[in-house]
N, C-alpha and C positions, 0 to 999 in steps of 0.2 A: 504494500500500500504506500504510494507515494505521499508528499505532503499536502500537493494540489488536491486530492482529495480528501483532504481533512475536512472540510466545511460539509461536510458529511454531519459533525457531530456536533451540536452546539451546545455550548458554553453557559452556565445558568448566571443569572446575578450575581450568587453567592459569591463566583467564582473568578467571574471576569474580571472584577479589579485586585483579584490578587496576582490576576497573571500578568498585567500589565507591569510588575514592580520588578523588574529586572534588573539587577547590574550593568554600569553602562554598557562595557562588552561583552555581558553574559553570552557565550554560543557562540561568537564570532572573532573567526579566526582570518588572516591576511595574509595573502603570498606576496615573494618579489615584485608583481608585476603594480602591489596595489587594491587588487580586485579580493573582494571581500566573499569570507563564505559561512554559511551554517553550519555548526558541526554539533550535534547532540549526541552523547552517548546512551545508550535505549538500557533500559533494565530486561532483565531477563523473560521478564511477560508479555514484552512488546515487540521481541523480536522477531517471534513469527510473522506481526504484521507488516515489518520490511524486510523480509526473504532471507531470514534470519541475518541479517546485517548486523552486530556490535554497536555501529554509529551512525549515523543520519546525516549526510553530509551532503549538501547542495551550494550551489552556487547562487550568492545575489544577484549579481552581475549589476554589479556597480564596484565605482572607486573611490565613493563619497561616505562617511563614514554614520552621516547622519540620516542619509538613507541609507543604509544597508541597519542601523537599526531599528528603523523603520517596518523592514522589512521583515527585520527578526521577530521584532514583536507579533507582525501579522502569523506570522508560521509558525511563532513557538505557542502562540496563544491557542492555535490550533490544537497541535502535538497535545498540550497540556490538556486538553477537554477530549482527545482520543486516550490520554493515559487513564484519567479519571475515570473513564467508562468503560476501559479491561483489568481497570486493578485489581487483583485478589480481593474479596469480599471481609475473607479473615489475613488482615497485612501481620504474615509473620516476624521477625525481628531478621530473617537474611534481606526479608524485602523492600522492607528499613534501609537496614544496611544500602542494600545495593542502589537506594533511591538516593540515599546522601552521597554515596560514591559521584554516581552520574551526574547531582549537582556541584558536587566539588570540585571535580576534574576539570571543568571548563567556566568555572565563575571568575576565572581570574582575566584582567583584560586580554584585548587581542594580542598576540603574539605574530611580528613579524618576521617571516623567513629571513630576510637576507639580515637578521639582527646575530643569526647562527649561523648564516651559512654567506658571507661577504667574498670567501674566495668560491670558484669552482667548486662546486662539489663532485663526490664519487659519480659511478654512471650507475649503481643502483637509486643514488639520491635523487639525480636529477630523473631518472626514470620513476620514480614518485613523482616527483612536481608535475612531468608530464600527464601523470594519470591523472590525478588533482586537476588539473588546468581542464584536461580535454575529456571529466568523468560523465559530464552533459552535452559535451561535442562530438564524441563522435562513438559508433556503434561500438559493443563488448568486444563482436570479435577482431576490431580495430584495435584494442585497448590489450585484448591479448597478446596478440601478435606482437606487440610490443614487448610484453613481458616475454613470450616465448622467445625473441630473437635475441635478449641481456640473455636468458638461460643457456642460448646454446653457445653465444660468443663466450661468456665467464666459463662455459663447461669446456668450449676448445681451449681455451688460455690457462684454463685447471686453477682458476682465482675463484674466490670467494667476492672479489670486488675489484676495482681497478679505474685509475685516473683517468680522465679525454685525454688527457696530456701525454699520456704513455701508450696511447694507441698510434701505431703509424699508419700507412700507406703498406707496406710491408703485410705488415701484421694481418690487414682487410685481404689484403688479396691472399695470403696463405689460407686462411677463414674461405673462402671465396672458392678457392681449389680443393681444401679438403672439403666442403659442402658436395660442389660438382660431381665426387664419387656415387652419392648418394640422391641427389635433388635433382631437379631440372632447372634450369635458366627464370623459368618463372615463379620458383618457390623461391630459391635464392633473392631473387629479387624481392619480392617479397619481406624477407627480412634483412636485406642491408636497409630498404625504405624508410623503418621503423628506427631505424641508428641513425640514420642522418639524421631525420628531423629533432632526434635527441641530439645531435652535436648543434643544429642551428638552434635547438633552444636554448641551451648553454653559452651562444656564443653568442643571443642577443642579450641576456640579462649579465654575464661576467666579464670584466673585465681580461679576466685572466684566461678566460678560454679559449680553445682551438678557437682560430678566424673561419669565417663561414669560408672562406674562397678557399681555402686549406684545408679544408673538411677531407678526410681519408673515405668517406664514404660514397662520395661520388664520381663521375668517369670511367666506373668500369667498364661499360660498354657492355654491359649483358645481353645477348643476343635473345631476347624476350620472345620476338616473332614470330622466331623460326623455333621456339620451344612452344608456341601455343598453335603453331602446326605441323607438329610432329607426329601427333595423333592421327592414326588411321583407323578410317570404318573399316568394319568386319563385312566380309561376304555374308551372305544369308546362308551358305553352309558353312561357315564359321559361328555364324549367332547359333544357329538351332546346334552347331553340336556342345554349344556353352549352354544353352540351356537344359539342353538333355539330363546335365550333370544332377540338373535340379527338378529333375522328372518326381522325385523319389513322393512319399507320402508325407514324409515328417514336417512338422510345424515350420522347423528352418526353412528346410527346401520350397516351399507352398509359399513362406513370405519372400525369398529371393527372387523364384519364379514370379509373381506379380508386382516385386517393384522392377525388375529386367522390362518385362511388356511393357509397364508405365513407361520406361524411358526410351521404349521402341515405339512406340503411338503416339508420345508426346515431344521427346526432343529432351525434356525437363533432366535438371541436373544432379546426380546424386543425393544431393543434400537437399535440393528441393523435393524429391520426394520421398528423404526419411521425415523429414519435417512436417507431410500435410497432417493434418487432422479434420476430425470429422466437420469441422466448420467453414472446413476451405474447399470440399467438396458440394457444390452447389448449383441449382436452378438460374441462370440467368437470361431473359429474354425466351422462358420455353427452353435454353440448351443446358444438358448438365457440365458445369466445367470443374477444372482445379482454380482456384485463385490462388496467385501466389502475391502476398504481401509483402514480402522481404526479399531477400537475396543477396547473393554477390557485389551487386550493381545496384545503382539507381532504376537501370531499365530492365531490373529482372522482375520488378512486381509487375505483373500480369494475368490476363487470363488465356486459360488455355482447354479448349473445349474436350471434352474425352471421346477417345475413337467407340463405334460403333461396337468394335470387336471386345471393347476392354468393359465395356459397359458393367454388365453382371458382375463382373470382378470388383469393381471400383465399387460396386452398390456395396455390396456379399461384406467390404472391405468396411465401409461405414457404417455396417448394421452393427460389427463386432471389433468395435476399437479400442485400445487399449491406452488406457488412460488420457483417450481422449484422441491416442494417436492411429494411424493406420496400421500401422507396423509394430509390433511390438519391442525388437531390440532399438530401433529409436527410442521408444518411450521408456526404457532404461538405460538413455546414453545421456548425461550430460556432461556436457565440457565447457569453460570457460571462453571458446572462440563461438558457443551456440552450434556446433556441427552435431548430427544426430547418425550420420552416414557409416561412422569410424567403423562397425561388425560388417555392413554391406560390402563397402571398399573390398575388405580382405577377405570375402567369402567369394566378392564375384573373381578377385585377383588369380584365388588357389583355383575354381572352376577352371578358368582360362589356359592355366597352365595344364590343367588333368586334360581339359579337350584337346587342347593345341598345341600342348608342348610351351617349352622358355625361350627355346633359341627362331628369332625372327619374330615375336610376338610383343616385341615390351613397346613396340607405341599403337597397342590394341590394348584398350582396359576400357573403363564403363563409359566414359565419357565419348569414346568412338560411336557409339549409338547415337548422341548428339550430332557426329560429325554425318552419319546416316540418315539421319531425320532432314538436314540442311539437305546433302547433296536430292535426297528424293524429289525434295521441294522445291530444288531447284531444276532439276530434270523436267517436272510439271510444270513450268515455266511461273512457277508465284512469284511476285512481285518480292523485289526484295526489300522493300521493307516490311511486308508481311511474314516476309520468311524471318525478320529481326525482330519484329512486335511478337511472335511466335515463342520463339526462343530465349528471349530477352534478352537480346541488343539494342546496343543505341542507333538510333534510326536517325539519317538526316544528317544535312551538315551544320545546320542552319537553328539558331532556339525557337524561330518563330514554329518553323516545322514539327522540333521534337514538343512542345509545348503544347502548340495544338491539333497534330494528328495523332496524340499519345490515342485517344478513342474513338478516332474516326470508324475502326474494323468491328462492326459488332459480333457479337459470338454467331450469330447466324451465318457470316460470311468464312468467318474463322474456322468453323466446322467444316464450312466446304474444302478447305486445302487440308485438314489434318484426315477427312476423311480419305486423301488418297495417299496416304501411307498402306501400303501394303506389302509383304512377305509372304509371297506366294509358296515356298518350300519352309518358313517357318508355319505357318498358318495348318498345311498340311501337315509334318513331323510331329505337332502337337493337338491337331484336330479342334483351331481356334476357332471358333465360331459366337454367335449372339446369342447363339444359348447357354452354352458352357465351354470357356477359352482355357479350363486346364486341364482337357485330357490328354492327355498322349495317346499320341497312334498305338496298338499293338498290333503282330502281325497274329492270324490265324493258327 
């Protein structure tokens, strides 16, 4: 429960002017840059209601001190009349306890960072301030990625911590070549991205910091392009003998098998559909579609109509969802970047390898059925920014266009071109049909 919805609960007489009477900086704390924030430590009965969080911390977004308590007041005043109304009935003395705690900890005025931290700090330090600065800017698995790419540099350098100052050029590109063993060009990428903008943070607020122009993290030259088209679509005797793998009865195999078809009818990308759940499956205009809300990109929220053939499946799928999700090992995957994919990835990976072998295979993995969805649709001559609205690409070169043809394509039209995706030797090898798309052929 975030704070915006606090006014949810209101506040009685009794109560309201005591919560006015705060310490001038009660709650409110100050980064280098100025910009003021909220910080409430929650007691233990209230952390369910922010997803088990310890602290509450948001941003004012101001650098005026007189509004930003302003502001506190409006939000704590809230806080205070959502505590009052989950508090323990009978308040034990740890509850006590832990309530004096939470007011003690942060009654003392603001505290400014750069009052502690005036030189450069560590690169796990300034990778907090980053998270700090940007905990309302920018999405989790932004904010991860972050974190994950400090874990793996500290775990190549076998430090527990380490200065900007003592990173070279040197140092990024050894990083850079042992990664290469293992990544592709656009994972890598990936997380030098998350380091640079940590070195340009550091070197706008310190004096003493690497110069941005000096930054070791940029100019590699990572061949990005040619690593996001490396990937090759499967033949249709290639897909049907990876699916076969997944003929079997078992619970596993039954959910690989219909999220493989998902990604062969639709285009849709691994993660978008361990992610759907039963409320992204839905009626729109008369068509059934997926709506996908989130994604990769900006231009990944979409709709995307469901094939005729996958119908039944996709229903079957949303009568019996688990916990809300389509898929089950999604619904017991969480991680810090939001990915729900991590069991699928490595089920479809082994299939691949049992049907097809290792050698000559490693740029066919799930995402080539995306590349298979394109090429079909573009064989059928759909337009291509349909075939991008489809798949969720940026469409267009221009803002007026992507702005205002984002819903030009209503699902009724949309149907039309996914309907002619077709796998004429997977269709048969598995005996897909409108009525039931998971039997398998047998022979007599």
């Amino acid at each position: 429960m975030r704070y915006n919805q606090f006014s949810h609960y209101k506040r009685s007489d009794t109560l309201a002017g005591d919560f006015m009477r705060y310490k001038p900086n009660q709650y409110i704390i100050c980064d280098s840059y100025g910009n003021y924030y909220l910080r409430i430590t929650l007691p233990v009965y209230m952390q369910p209601f922010f997803e088990g969080k310890r602290t509450f911390v948001r941003s004012l977004h101001t650098s005026n001190l007189r509004v930003a308590r302003r502001k506190r007041d409006q939000i704590a005043d809230e806080y205070h009349c959502l505590r009052e109304s989950v508090a323990p009935v009978n308040s034990t003395i740890e509850n006590t306890l832990e309530l004096l705690r939470s007011k003690a900890k942060y009654a003392k005025t603001a505290t400014r960072m750069q009052d502690t931290a005036s030189s450069c700090p560590s690169l796990l330090k300034i990778l907090e301030i980053y998270l700090t600065i940007n905990s309302t800017k920018k999405k989790p698995a932004t904010l991860a990625k972050a974190r994950k790419a400090v874990e793996m540099f500290l775990s190549y350098r076998k430090k527990p911590d380490i200065a900007l100052q003592d990173v070279s050029r040197t140092t990024v590109t050894g990083w850079i070549e042992h990664m290469q063993k293992t990544l592709s060009q656009q994972s890598i990428a990936n997380y030098i991205s998350p380091m640079a903008q940590l070195w340009e943070l550091a070197s706008s607020r310190y004096h003493d910091a690497p110069e941005r122009a000096l930054s070791p993290w940029r100019g590699h030259r990572l061949d990005v392009a040619q690593s996001r088209e490396s990937y090759e679509a499967f033949s249709n005797k290639e897909l049907l003998q990876v699916l076969q793998v997944f003929s079997g009865n078992s619970a596993e195999n039954k959910e690989m098998m219909a999220l493989c078809l998902i990604g062969a009818y639709t285009g849709m990308r691994i993660n978008e559909i361990a992610c759907l759940t039963i409320d992204d499956v839905k009626e729109i205009e008369g068509v059934l579609c997926f709506e996908i809300t989130q994604g990769k990109t900006k231009a990944a929220a979409r709709v995307v109509p469901v094939h005729s053939l996958i119908t039944p499946l996709v229903l079957s799928l949303r009568e019996k969802p688990h916990n809300g999700f389509l898929f089950y090992h999604a619904s017991i995957t969480e991680r810090a970047d939001g990915k729900r994919s991590t069991w699928h990835t490595q089920r479809f990976t082994r299939a691949k390898r049992k049907a097809l072998g290792e050698k000559g295979t490693e740029r066919k993995v799930f995402h080539s059925l995306r590349h298979g969805v394109a090429q079909l649709l573009d064989r059928n001559q759909i337009p291509e920014d349909r075939i991008a609205l489809l798949l969720g690409h940026t469409r267009g070169t221009t803002e007026t266009f992507r702005t205002y043809s984002k819903n030009a394509a209503s699902p009724v039209e949309l149907k039309k071109y996914i309907e002619l995706l077709r796998y004429p030797e997977i269709e048969k090898g598995l005996s897909i049909n409108k009525k039931s798309n998971l039997r398998r052929k047998t022979t007599p």
